[in-house]
C-alpha positions in Angstrom: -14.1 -50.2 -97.2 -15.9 -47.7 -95.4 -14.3 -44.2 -94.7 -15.1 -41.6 -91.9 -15.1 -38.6 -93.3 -15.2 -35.2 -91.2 -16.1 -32.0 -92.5 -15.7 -28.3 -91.4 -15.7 -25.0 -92.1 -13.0 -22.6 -91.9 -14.8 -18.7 -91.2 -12.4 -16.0 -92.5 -10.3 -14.1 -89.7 -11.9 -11.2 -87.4 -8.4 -9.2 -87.1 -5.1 -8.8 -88.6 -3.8 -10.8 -86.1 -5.7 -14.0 -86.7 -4.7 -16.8 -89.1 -5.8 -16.7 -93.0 -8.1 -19.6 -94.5 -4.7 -20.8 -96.3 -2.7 -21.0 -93.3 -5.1 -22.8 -91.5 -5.0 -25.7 -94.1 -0.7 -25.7 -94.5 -1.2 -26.4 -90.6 -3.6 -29.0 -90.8 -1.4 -30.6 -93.7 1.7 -30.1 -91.7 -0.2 -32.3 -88.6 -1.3 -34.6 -91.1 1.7 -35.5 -92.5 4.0 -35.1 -89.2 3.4 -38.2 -86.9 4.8 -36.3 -83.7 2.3 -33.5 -84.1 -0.5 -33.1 -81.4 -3.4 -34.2 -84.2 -1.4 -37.5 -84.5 -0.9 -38.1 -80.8 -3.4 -39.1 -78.7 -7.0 -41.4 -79.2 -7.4 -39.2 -82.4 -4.0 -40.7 -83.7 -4.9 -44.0 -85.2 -7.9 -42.5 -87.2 -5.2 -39.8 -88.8 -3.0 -42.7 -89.8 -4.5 -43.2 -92.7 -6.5 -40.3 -93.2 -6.3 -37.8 -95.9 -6.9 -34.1 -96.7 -9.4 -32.3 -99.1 -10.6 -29.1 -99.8 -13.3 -28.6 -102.3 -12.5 -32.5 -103.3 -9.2 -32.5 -104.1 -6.7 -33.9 -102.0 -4.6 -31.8 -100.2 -2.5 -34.2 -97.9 -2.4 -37.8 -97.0 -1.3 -39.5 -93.7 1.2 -42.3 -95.4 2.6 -40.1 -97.9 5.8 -37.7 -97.3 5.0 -33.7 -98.2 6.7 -34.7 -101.4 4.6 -37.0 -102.8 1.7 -34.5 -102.6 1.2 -31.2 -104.5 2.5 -28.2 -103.5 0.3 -25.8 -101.9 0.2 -23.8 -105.0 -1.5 -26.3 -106.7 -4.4 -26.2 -104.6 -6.3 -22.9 -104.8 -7.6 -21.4 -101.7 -10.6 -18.9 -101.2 -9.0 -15.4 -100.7 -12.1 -14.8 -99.0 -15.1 -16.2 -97.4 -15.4 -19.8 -96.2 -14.3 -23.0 -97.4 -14.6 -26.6 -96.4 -11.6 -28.8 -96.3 -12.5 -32.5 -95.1 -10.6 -35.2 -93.1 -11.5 -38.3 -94.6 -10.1 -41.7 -92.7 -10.4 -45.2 -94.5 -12.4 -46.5 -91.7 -15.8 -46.2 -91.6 -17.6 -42.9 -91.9 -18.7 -40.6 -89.5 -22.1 -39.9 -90.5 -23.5 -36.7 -88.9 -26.5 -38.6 -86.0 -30.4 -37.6 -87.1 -32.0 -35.6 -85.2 -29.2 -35.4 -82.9 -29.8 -31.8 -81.0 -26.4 -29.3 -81.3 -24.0 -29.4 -78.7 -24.3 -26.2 -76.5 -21.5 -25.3 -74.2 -23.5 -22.9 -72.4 -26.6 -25.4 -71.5 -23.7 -28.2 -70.3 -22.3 -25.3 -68.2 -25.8 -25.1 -66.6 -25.5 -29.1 -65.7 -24.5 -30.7 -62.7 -20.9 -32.8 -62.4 -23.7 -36.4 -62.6 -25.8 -35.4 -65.7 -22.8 -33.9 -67.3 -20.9 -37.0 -67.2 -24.4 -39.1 -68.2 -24.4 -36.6 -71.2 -20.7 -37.1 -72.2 -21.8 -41.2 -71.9 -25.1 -40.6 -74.1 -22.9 -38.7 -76.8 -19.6 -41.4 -76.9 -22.5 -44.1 -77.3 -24.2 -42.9 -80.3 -21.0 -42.0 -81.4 -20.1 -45.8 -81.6 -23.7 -46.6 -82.7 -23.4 -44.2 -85.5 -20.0 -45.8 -85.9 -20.4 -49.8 -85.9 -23.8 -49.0 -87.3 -25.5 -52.0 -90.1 -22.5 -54.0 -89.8 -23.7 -57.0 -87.6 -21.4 -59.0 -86.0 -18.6 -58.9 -88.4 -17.0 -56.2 -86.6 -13.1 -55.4 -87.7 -10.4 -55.6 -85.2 -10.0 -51.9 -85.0 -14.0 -51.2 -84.0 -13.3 -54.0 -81.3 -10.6 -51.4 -80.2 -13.4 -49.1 -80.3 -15.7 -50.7 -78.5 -13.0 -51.7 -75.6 -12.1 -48.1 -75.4 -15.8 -47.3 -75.2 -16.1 -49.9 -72.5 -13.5 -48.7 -70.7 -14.4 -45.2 -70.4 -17.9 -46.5 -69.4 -16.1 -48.1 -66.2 -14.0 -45.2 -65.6 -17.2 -42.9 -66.2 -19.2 -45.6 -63.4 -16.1 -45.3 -61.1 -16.2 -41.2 -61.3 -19.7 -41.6 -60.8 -19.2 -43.6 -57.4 -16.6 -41.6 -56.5 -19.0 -38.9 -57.2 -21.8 -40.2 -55.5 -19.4 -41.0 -52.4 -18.3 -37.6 -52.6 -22.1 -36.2 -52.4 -23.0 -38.6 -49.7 -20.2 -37.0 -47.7 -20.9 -33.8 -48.6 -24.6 -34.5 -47.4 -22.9 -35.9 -44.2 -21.2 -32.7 -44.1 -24.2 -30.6 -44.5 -25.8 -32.9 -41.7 -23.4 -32.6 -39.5 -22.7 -28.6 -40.3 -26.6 -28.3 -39.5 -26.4 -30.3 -36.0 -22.9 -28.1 -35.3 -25.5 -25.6 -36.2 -28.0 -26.2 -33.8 -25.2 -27.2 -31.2 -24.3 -23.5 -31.6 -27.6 -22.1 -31.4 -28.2 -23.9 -27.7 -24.6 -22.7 -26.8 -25.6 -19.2 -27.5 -29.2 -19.8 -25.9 -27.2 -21.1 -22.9 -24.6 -18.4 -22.6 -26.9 -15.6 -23.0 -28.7 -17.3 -19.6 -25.3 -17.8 -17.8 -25.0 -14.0 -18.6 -28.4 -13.3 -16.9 -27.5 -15.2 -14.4 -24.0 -13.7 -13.9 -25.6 -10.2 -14.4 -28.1 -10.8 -11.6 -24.9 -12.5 -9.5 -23.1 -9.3 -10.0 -26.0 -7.2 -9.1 -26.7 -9.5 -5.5 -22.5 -9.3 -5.3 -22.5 -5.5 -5.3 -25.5 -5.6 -2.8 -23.9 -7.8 -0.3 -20.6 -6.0 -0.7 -22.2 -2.5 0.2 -24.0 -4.5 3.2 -20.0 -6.1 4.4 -18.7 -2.7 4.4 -22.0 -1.2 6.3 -20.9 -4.5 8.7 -17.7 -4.0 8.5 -18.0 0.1 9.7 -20.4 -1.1 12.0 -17.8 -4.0 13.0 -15.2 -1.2 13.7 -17.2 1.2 15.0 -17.7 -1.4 18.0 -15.0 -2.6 18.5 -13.2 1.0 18.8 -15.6 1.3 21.1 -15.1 -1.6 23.0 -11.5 -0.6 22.9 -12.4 2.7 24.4 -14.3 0.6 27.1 -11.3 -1.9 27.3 -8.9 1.0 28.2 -11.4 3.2 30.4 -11.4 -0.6 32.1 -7.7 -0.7 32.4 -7.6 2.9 33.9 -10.0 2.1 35.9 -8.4 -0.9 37.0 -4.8 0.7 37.0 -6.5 3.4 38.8 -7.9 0.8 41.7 -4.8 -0.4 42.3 -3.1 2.1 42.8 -6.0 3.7 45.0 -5.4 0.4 46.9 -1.9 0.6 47.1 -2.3 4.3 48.5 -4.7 3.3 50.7 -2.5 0.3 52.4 0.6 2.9 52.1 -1.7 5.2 54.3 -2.6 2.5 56.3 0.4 2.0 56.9 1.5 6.1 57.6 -0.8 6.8 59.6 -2.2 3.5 61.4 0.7 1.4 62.0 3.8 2.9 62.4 6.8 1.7 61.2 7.4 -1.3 62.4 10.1 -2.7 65.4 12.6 -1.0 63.6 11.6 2.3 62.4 15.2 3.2 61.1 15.9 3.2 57.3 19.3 3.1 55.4 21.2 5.7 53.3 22.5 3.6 50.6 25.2 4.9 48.4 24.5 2.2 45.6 21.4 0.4 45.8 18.2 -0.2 48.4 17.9 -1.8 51.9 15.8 -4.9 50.0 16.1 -7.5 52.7 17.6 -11.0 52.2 14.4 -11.7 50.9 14.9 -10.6 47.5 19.0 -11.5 47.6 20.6 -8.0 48.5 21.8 -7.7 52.1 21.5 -4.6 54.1 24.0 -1.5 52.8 26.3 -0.1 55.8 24.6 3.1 57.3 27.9 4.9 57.5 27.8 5.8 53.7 25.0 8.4 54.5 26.0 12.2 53.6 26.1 14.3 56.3 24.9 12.2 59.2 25.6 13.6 62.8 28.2 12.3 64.8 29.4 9.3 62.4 27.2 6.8 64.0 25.5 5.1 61.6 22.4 3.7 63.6 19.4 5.4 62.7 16.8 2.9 64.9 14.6 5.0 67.1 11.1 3.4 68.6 7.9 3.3 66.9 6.1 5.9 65.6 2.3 5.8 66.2 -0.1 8.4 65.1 -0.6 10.1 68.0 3.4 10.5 67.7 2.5 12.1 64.4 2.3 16.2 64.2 -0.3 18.0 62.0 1.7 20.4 59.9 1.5 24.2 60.4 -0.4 26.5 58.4 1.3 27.4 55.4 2.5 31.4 55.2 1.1 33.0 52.8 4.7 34.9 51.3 6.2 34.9 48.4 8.4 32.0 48.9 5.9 29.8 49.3 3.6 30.9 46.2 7.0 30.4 44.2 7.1 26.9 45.3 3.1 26.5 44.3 3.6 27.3 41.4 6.5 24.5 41.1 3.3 22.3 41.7 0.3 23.9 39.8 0.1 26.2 36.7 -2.0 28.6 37.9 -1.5 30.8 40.8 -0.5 34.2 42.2 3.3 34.4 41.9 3.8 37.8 44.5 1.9 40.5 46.0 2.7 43.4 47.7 1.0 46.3 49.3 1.2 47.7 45.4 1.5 45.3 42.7 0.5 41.3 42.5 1.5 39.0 39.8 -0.1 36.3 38.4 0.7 33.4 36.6 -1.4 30.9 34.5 1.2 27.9 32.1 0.5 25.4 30.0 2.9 23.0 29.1 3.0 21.3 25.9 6.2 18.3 25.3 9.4 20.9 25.2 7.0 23.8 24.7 4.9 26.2 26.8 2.4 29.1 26.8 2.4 31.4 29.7 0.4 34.2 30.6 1.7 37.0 33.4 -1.0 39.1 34.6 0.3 42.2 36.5 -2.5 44.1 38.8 -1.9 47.9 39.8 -3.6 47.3 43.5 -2.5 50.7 44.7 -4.9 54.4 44.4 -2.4 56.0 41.4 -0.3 54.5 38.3 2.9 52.9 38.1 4.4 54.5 35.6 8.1 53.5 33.1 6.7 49.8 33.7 9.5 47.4 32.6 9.5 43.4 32.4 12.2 41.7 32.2 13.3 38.0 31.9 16.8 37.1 33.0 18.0 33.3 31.2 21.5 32.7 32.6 21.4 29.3 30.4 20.7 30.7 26.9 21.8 28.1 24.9 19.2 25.9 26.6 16.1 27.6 27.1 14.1 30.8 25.5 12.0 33.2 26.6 10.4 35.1 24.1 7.8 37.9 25.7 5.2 40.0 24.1 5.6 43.7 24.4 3.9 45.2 27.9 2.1 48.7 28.1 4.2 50.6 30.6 1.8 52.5 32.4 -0.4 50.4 34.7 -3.3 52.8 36.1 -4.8 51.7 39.4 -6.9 49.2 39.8 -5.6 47.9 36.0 -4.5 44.9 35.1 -2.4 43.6 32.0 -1.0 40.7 30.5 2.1 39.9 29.0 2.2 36.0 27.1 5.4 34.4 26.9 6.6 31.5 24.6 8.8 29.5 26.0 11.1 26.5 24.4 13.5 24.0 25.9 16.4 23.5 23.5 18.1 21.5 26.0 18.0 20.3 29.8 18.7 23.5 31.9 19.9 23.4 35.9 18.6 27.1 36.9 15.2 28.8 36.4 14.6 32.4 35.3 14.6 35.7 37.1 12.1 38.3 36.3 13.3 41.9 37.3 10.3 44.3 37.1 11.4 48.4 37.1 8.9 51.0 37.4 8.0 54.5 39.0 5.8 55.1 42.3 3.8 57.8 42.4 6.0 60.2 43.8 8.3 59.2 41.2 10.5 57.2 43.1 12.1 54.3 41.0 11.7 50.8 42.7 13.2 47.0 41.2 11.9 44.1 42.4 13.2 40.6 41.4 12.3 37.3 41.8 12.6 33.3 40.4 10.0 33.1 38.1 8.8 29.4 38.1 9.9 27.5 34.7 11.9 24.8 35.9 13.0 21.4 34.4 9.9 19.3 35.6 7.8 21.6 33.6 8.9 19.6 30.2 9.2 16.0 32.1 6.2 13.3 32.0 6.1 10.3 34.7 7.1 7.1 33.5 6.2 4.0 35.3 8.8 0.6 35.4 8.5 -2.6 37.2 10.6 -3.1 40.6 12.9 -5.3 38.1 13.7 -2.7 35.4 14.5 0.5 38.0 17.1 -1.7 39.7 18.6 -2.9 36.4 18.6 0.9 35.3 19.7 1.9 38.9 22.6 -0.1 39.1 24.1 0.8 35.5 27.8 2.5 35.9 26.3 5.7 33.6 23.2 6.1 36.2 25.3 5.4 39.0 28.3 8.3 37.6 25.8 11.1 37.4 24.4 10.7 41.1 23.5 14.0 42.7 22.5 13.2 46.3 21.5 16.0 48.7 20.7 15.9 52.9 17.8 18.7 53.8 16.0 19.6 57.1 12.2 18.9 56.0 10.3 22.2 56.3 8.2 22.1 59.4 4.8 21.8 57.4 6.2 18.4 56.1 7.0 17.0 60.0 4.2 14.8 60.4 2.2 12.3 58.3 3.8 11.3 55.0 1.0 12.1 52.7 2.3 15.6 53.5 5.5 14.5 51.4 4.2 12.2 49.0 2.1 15.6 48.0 5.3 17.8 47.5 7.2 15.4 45.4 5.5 14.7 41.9 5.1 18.1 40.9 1.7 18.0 39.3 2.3 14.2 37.4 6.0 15.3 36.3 7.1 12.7 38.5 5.8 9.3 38.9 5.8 8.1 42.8 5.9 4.2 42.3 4.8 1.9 45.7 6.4 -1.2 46.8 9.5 -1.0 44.8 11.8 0.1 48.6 11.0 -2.3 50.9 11.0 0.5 53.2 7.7 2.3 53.1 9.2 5.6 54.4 11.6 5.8 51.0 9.9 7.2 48.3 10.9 6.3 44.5 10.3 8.3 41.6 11.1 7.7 37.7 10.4 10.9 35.3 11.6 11.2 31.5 11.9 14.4 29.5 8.3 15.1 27.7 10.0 14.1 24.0 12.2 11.2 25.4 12.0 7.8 24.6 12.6 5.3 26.9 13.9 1.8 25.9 13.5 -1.0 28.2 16.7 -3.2 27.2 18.3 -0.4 28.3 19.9 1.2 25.2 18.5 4.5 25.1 17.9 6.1 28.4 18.8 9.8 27.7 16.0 10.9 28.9 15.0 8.8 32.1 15.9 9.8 35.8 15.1 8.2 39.1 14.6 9.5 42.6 14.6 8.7 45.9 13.7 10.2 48.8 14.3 8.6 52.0 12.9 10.2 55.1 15.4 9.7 58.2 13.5 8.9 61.5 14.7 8.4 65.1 18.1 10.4 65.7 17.3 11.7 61.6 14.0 12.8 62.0 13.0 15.7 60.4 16.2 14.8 58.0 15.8 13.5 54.2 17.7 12.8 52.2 17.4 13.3 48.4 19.3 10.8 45.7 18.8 11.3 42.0 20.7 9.3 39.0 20.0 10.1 35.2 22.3 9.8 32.2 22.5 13.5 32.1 24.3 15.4 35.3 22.3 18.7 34.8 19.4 16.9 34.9 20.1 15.2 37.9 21.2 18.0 39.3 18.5 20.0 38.3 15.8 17.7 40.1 17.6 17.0 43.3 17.4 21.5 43.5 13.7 21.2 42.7 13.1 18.7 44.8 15.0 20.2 48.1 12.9 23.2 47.3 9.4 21.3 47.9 11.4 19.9 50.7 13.8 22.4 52.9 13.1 25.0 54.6 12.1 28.2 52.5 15.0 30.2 53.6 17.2 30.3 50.8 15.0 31.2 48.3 13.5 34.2 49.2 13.0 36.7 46.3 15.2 40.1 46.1 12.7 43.2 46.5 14.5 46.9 47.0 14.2 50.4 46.6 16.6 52.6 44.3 16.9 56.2 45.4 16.3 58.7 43.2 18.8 60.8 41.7 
């Protein structure tokens, strides 16, 4: 029987820590002998069942036999040092070392690929079995039939792995294949993206360039239309301007061309407008007129023609009359004397104003101790703050004093000036006078439609407030009524509105302080007022009479004053001039 016998060599430790030769061998004869050990597990296991120990020839340990059956280990004498060679020999056949077989070298199979590894491990296991089953024909033993099945079944699990394998390497390649095409995919993606972003970059760049050309179009754009805004409004003042020309014109016409009509008379309404059946509203009852003559309330009289009409007279050139001016202008000579004339130039800014008093010396020596002085009976509503004044005015010499002048509230009275000085001989003399800041001075016109002045007209707080006032017209106002219709707005304070009275010899004015705001829907009306002035003809002529209605009662009565000064005769307002005697 044939035995496979397997020889080795047992190199003496490298440290203190590594096994000796002699425990090397009690551990391969404690394998040997135990059949749950890992040398007798496994493929090994059924060559160690009947295999056997020896070193230097003499048996050590067999498989079959219990550790008492063999000798001790002191029987068997081990190399203290150096090498030794103990020997597994099985009862099978043996393992005869393969001719000119190269030496395994775990380095070179590390060098090897997973394929020629496993076709090396193959090559090996078969000369193994050559070397094995060797000169023994084909009477082969059962247990190198087991051989050879195991053999052939590691060749089918090593063809399987090598499928698998080759599976695994054709998908890999596949991988590769497809990594290189994802590759190239990526490569035209970038290619592509760096043109989008040329192409967005010169987007952007022809963006920005027709974005600065919209805004030039669009300044451009704006630039003409404000202008055609400009053109659009000059148009509509134009336009406003034409019609009112034209209503003028027929109003005119009307004055001075055909008379008043049949019936020539007009009514003094206490509430509301002689409007005609026309409109709805009959004709008020004459008898509620102020101060009519006689209680007879007819007020008919025969047409007026223009030859019926007188030319005014030449205005008198006194101090009355410059004081009324100057209700109408800014600028003008206030009073003048044989010694002294005073000048006044305004300029009147919402509830403020600038004025400038210019005093002239016209006489051959100076005015000396020359004292200004401005008297405000209403205090709390309007102030005059003046600029200091040289007091000695040489002949021939003028100088100016500035004023500043603020409307806290709506005031009824003007100012008095009182000016003091010393004549030449050393006489003292006072003159004073109404120096021209009235209410109108801070009011603007306001125009409404016929419908929203009797709406405001008729309301109860309008209506309570109601100053109304008869006056003889001043004899330079007896005659055509441009004459009036030239007294009344003092200088666009007021704004004279045609064709709201059916009567063309009534006048109707609206006027709202400069800083007032006027609502429409009639919530806030603080600051509006409306006028009338109705010119009495027939057994009234030379008679008007003058109704105002605001919110506020000093304003109304403040207008109705300023307007019966343009109006009356300029009697009652004559300024105070005297002479104090020396002491």
């Amino acid at each position: 029987m044939s035995s496979i016998v397997i020889d080795f060599e047992v190199l003496p430790e490298e440290g203190p820590s590594d096994p000796t030769a002699a425990q090397v061998c009690e551990d391969l004869k404690r394998q040997l002998q135990d059949r749950n050990s890992d040398l007798r597990r496994g493929e090994f296991g059924r060559f160690a069942e009947n295999a056997s120990l020896s070193v230097d020839g003499n048996v050590v340990a067999r498989a079959s036999e219990s550790p008492a059956e063999v000798p001790s280990a002191g029987e068997v004498v081990y190399p203290s040092s150096g090498t030794f060679e103990p020997t597994f020999t099985s009862q099978d056949h043996q393992l005869q070392p393969i001719q000119g077989a190269a030496p395994l070298d775990p380095t070179g199979w590390e060098n090897l690929s997973n394929s020629e590894l496993l076709q090396s491990i193959a090559q090996r296991e078969r000369q193994i079995v050559r070397t094995a089953i060797g000169g023994l024909g084909t009477d082969v033993p059962p247990s190198t039939r087991g051989v050879a099945a195991d053999v052939d079944a590691l060749e089918s699990r090593c063809a399987h792995l090598s499928q698998r394998l080759e599976v695994a390497e054709q998908d890999l390649r596949n991988e590769k294949e497809a990594g290189r095409a994802n590759k190239l995919r990526v490569e035209q993606l970038e290619l592509k993206l760096k043109d989008r972003e040329q192409l967005l970059g010169h987007a952007k760049e022809m963006w920005m360039k027709e974005n600065v050309r919209a805004s030039k179009l669009a300044d451009t754009l704006t630039a003409v239309e404000d202008k055609l805004a400009d053109q659009e409004k000059r148009l509509a003042d134009v336009s406003a301007r034409y019609a009112e020309a034209q209503q003028e014109v027929r109003q005119l016409q009307h004055l001075l061309g055909t008379g008043l009509g049949p019936e020539g008379g007009i009514a003094f309404a206490g509430d509301g407008f002689d409007r005609g059946a026309r409109n709805g509203h009959s004709k008020v009852d004459d008898s509620m007129m102020v101060g009519s003559a006689g209680g007879d309330s007819s007020m008919h009289s025969p047409q007026r023609t223009l030859g019926a009409t007188r030319v005014p007279q030449t205005e008198n050139d006194t101090n009355t009359e410059r004081f009324r001016r100057l209700c109408l202008m800014d600028d003008a000579v206030l009073y003048e004397d044989e010694l002294l004339q005073i000048g006044v130039k305004a300029e009147y800014s919402g509830l403020e104003g600038q004025v400038a008093v210019f005093y002239g010396n016209k006489g051959n020596a100076a005015l000396q101790s020359f004292v200004a002085q401005y008297l405000v009976r209403e205090e709390h509503a309007l102030k005059v703050v003046a600029s200091p004044l040289n007091q000695h005015l040489e002949a021939d010499q003028q100088i100016v004093q500035r004023l500043q002048v603020t409307m806290l509230e709506p005031f009824g009275e003007p100012p008095w000036l009182r000016l003091q000085f010393l004549l030449p001989d050393a006489s003292p003399r006072r003159i004073q006078l109404k120096f021209p800041i009235i209410l109108p001075k801070f009011m603007v016109g306001r125009q409404l439609s016929q419908q929203d002045f009797f709406r405001y007209w008729r309301q109860q707080h309008f209506v309570l407030n109601e100053v109304t006032c008869v006056v003889h017209l001043a004899e330079r106002l007896r005659g055509p009524m441009v004459n009036i219709a030239r007294s009344i707005p003092f200088g666009g304070a007021f704004r004279l509105h045609h064709g709201v009275d059916s009567n063309a010899d009534n006048f109707v004015l609206v006027s709202s302080l400069a800083d007032g705001q006027i609502d429409l829907q009639g919530k806030d009306t603080d600051a509006l007022s409306l006028m009338r002035v109705e010119v009495g003809s027939g057994r009234f002529a030379g008679k008007a009479r003058v109704v105002v209605r605001s919110s506020s009662h000093v304003v109304a009565k403040a207008l109705c004053d300023c307007l019966v000064t343009q109006l009356a005769e300029p009697q009652a307002f004559v300024p105070h001039s005297c002479s104090i005697p020396a002491r």
